[in-house]
C-alpha positions in Angstrom: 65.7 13.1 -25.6 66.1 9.5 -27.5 66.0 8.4 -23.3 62.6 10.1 -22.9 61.3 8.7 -25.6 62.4 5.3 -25.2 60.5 5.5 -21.1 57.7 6.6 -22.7 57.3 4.0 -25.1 58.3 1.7 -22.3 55.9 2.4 -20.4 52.6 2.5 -23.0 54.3 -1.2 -23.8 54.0 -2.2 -19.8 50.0 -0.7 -19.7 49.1 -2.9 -22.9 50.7 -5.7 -21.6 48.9 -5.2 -18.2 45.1 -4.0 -20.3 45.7 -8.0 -21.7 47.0 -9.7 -19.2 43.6 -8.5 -16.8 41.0 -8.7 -19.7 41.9 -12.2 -20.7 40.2 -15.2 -19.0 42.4 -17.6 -16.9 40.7 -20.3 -18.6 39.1 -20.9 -22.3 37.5 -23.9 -21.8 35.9 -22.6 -18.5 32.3 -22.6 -18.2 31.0 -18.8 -18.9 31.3 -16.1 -16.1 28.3 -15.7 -14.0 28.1 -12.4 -12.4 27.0 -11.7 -8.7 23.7 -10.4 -8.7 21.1 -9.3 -6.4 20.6 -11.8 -3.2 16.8 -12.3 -2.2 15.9 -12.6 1.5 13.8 -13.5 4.1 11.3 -16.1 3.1 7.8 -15.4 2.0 5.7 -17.4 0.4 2.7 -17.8 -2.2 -1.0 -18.0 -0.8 -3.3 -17.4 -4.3 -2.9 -16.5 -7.1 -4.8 -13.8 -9.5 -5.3 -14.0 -12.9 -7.9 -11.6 -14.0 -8.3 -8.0 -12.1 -5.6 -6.7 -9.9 -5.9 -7.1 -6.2 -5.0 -4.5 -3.4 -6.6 -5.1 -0.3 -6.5 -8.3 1.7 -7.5 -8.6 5.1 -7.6 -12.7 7.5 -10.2 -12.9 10.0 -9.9 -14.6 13.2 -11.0 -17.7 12.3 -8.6 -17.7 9.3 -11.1 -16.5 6.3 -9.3 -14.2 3.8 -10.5 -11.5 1.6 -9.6 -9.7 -1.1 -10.5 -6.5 -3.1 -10.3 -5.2 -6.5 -10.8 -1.9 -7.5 -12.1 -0.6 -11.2 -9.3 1.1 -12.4 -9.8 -0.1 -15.7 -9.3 -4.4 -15.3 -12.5 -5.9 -16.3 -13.7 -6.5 -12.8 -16.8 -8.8 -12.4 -17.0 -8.6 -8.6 -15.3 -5.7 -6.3 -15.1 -7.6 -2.9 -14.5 -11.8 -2.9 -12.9 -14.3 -0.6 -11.1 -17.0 -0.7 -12.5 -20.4 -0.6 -11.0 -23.6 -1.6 -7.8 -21.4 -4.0 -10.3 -19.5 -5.3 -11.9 -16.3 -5.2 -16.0 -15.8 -4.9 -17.6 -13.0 -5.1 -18.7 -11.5 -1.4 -21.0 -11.4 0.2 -22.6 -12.1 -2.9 -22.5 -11.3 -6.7 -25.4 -9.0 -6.6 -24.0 -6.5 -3.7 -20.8 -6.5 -6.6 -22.5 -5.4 -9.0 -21.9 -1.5 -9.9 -24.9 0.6 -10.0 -24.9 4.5 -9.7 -28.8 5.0 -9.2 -28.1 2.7 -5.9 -25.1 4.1 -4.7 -25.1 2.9 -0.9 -26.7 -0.6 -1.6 -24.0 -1.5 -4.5 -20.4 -2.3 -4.1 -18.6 0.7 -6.8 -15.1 0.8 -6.4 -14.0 -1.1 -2.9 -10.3 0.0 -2.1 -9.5 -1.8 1.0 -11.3 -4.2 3.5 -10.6 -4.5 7.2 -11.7 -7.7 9.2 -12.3 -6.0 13.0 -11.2 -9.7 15.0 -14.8 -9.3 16.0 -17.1 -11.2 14.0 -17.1 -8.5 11.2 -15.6 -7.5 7.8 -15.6 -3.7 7.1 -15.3 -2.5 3.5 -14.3 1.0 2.2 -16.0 1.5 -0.9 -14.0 4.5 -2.6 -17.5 5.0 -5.0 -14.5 6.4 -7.8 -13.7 3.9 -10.5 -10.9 5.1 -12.7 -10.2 7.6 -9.7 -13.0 9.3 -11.2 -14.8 12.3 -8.5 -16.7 10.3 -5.9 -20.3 9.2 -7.6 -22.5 11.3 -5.0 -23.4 9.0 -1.8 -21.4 6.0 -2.9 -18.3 7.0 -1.0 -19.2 4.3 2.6 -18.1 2.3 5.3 -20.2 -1.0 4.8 -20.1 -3.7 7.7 -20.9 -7.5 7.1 -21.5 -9.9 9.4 -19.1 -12.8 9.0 -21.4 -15.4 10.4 -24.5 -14.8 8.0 -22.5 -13.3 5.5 -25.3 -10.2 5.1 -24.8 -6.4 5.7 -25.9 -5.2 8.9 -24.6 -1.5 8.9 -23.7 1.3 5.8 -22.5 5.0 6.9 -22.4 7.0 3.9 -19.4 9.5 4.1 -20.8 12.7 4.8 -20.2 15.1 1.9 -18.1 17.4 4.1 -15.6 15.0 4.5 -15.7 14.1 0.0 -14.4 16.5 -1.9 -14.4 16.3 -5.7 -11.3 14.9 -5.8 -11.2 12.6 -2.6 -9.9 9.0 -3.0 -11.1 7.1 0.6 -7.9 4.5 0.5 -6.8 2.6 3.8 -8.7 2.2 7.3 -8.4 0.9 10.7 -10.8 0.1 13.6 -10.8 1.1 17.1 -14.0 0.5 19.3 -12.2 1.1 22.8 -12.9 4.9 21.0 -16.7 6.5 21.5 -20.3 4.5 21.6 -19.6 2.3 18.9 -16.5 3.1 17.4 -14.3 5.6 15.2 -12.7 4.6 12.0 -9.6 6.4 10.4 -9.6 6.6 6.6 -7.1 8.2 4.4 -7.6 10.2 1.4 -5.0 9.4 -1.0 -6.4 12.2 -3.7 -4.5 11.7 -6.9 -4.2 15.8 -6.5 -2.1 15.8 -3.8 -4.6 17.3 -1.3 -4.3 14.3 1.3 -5.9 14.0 4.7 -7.4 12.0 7.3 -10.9 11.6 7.9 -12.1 10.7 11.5 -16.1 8.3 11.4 -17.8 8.1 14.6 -19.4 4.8 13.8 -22.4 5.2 16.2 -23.4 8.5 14.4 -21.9 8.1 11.0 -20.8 11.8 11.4 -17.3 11.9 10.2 -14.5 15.1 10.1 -11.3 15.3 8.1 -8.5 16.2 9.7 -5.0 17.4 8.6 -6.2 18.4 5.0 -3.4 19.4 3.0 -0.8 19.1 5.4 2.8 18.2 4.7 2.2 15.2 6.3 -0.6 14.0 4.3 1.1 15.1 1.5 3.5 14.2 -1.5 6.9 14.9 -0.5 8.7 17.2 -1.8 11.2 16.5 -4.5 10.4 12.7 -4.0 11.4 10.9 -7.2 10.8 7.1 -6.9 12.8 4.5 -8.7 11.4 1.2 -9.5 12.8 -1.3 -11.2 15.4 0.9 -12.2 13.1 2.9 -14.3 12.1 6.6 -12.7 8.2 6.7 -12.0 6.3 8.8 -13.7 2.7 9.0 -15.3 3.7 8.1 -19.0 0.9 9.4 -21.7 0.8 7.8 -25.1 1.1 11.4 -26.6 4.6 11.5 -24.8 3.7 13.8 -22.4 4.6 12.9 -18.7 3.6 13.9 -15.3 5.3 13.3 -11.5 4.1 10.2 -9.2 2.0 12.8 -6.7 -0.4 10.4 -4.7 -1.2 11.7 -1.0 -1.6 10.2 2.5 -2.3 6.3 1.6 -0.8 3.5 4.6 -2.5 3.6 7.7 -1.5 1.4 11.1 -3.1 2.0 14.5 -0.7 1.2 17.9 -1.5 -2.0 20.0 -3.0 0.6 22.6 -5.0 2.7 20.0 -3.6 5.9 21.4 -1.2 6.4 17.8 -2.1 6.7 14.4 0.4 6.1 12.2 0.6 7.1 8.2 2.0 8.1 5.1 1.8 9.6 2.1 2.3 6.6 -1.1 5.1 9.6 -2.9 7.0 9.8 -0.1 9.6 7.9 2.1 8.7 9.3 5.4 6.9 7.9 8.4 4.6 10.3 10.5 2.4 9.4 13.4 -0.6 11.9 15.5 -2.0 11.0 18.7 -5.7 9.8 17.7 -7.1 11.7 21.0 -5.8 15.2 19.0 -7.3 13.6 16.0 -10.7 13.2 17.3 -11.0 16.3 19.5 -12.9 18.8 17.1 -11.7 21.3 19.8 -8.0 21.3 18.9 -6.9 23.6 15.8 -5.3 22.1 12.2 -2.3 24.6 12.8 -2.3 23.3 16.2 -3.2 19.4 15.3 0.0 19.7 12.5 2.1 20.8 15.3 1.8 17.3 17.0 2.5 15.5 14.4 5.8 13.6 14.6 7.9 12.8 12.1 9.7 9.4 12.1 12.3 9.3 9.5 12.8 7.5 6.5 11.4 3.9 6.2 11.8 3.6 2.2 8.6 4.3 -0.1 5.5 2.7 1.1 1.9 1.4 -0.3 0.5 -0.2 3.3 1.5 0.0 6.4 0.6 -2.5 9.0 1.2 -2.5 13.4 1.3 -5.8 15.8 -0.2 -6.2 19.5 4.0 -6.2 20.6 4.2 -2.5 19.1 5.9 -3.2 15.5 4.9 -1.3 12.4 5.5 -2.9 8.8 5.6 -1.5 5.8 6.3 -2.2 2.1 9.5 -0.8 -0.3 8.2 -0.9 -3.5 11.5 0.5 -4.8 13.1 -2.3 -3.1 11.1 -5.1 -3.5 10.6 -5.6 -0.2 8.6 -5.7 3.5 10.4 -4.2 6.4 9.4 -3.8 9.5 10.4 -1.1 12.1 10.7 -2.1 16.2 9.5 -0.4 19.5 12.9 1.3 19.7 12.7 3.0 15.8 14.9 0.4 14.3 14.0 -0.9 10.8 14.9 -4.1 9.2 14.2 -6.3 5.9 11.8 -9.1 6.4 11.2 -10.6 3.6 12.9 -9.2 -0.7 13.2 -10.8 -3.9 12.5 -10.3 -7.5 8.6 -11.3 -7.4 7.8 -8.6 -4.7 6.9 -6.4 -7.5 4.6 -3.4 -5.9 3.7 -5.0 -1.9 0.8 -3.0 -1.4 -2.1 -3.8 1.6 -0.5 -5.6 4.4 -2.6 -7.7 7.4 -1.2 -9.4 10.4 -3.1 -12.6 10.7 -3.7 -14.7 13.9 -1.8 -17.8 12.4 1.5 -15.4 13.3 2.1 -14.6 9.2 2.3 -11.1 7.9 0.0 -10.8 4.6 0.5 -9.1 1.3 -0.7 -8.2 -1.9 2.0 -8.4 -5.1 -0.2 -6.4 -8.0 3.0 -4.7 -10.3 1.4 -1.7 -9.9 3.8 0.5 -11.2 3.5 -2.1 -14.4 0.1 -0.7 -15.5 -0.8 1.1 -18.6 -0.5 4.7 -17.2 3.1 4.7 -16.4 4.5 3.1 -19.6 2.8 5.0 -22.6 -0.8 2.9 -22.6 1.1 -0.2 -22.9 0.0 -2.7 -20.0 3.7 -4.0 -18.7 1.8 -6.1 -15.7 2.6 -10.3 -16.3 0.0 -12.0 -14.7 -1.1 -13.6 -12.4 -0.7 -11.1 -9.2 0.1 -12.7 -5.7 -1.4 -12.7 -2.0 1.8 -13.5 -0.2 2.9 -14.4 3.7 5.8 -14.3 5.8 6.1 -15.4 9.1 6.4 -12.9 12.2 5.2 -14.4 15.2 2.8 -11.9 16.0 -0.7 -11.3 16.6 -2.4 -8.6 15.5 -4.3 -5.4 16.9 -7.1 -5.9 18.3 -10.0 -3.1 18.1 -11.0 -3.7 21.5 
């Protein structure tokens, strides 16, 4: 017994000794411990800065001219649409057009989500007509096409209110004119209620259809809990209530040959992708039209989504801080992380060979941390360096 006890006690001695000998530092006069900690990569840097409203959209023209939108969620917001000119932003085409104005609703800029330079001489605007992601003002929800070289309006197609519902929210949109007499435009509908879809505009007619309304493609994945900066994502009331991240079909990115559409919803990780023939043929059924849509796998949780003429498709992680980008054989790799990546959201490849991006925090605002605004300004337009050209619509 006295032999037992004496092991024991041996032992407890021999992990004390060992607890010390491993928690003390080899060297008291050394310099503090600094820990390893998150590498950045891939090398992006700053184009302009914003310190007032948040920005989402950004779109380069072909002759290098840059543009930027910022929607009325609640920033004071003096002008909707601007560009870029000598570091800083002007309102465009003008400050009038910017001004919001319900009893003009197709002549006034209300809420502009995204805008698309076509590589053609024109800059295309998506005016959501829903500030606050309030329901659609009626007839303000429109395509509006400017003319880069006189910098006027020379063509506004009102979204049809078949294609609006009360809670649409018209985010994201690409170009294709090799498609019908003048055109078709894909827009997503990133309703805060979940009920995603794609709507399909002939741009010679203005007559528009949705397609793949409520489909599990075009909607919030199930079970899809985002994590972003460590902190779970949630809508965050100031009476303590909370409610889930549900935000439907949001990036958009049209193949090099126009025949591909590719998408995704914002709450979700999942990449899908529809032939655009099957989109635009009226003819063929939603049950059917679902059917054909192809699931790609996993590419992280995305805000935009952005394709090259050599077949690539990018997209932002705003869980990890990051732009990746996914190659003609499916592989996906990191282009460009780091720290100040907070929220990547529209992305553009440019003819100078850079991949652009917005950097808004948008997971910082108001809404998701109990009315207290978490966003440090100013918000970024970013570039990193592909190589590449992009799409063209013809």
């Amino acid at each position: 017994m006295l032999k037992k006890y004496t092991m024991t006690a041996a032992g407890l001695l021999l992990s004390v000794l060992s607890a010390a000998i491993f928690a003390a530092p080899s060297d008291h006069s050394a310099a503090p411990v600094q820990l390893a900690s998150d590498q950045s990569s891939g090398k992006a840097e700053v184009v302009a800065t914003f310190w007032h409203a948040m920005p989402t959209g950004v779109t380069v023209t072909e002759n290098g001219r840059i543009f930027v939108n910022f929607p009325r969620w609640g920033d004071d917001v003096p002008f909707t649409v601007g560009e870029i000119r000598q570091g800083k932003v002007v309102p465009y085409p003008d400050a009038a057009i910017n001004v919001a104005d319900n009893t003009r609703p197709a002549e006034r800029f209300l809420s502009v989500q995204s805008v698309v330079a076509d590589g053609q001489g024109k800059l295309w605007v998506l005016d959501t007509a829903s500030p606050g992601f309030s329901q659609p003002a009626a007839g303000g929800a429109k395509l509006v096409a400017i003319d880069l070289r006189s910098n006027r309006v020379v063509k506004t197609i009102v979204l049809p209110a078949k294609v609006i519902l009360p809670a649409t929210y018209v985010n994201d949109l690409r170009i294709d004119y090799r498609e019908g007499k003048a055109g078709i435009a894909y827009i997503t509908d990133s309703s805060l209620s979940g009920t995603g879809g794609i709507i399909v505009v002939d741009l010679a007619s203005g007559d528009a259809m949705r397609r793949l309304t409520g489909d599990h493609s075009t909607s919030p994945e199930k079970g899809f809990v985002p994590v972003v900066e460590g902190e779970t994502l949630l809508q965050r009331h100031e009476d303590g209530s909370t409610a889930p991240f549900s935000v439907a079909s949001d990036g958009i990115a049209l193949s090099a040959d126009g025949k591909t559409l590719y998408y995704s919803p914002l709450s979700g990780r999942h990449l899908y992708s529809v032939e655009t023939a099957k989109l635009r043929d009226s003819h063929i059924s939603e049950h059917s039209l679902s059917a054909a849509v192809r699931d790609l796998g996993e590419k992280g949780a995305s805000d935009g989504l952005e394709s090259d003429a050599a077949g690539n498709i990018y997209a932002g992680d705003y869980e990890r801080n990051a732009v990746r980008k996914m190659d003609k054989r499916g592989t996906w790799s990191t282009l460009v992380h780091g720290p100040e990546i907070l929220w990547p959201d529209t992305l553009s490849v440019a003819h100078d060979g850079y991949l652009y991006f917005t950097v808004n925090q948008l997971h910082r605002q108001p809404g998701f941390h109990s009315g207290k605004d978490m966003r440090i300004k100013p918000y970024a337009l970013m570039r990193v360096k592909i190589d590449e050209k992009p799409v063209s619509t013809r």
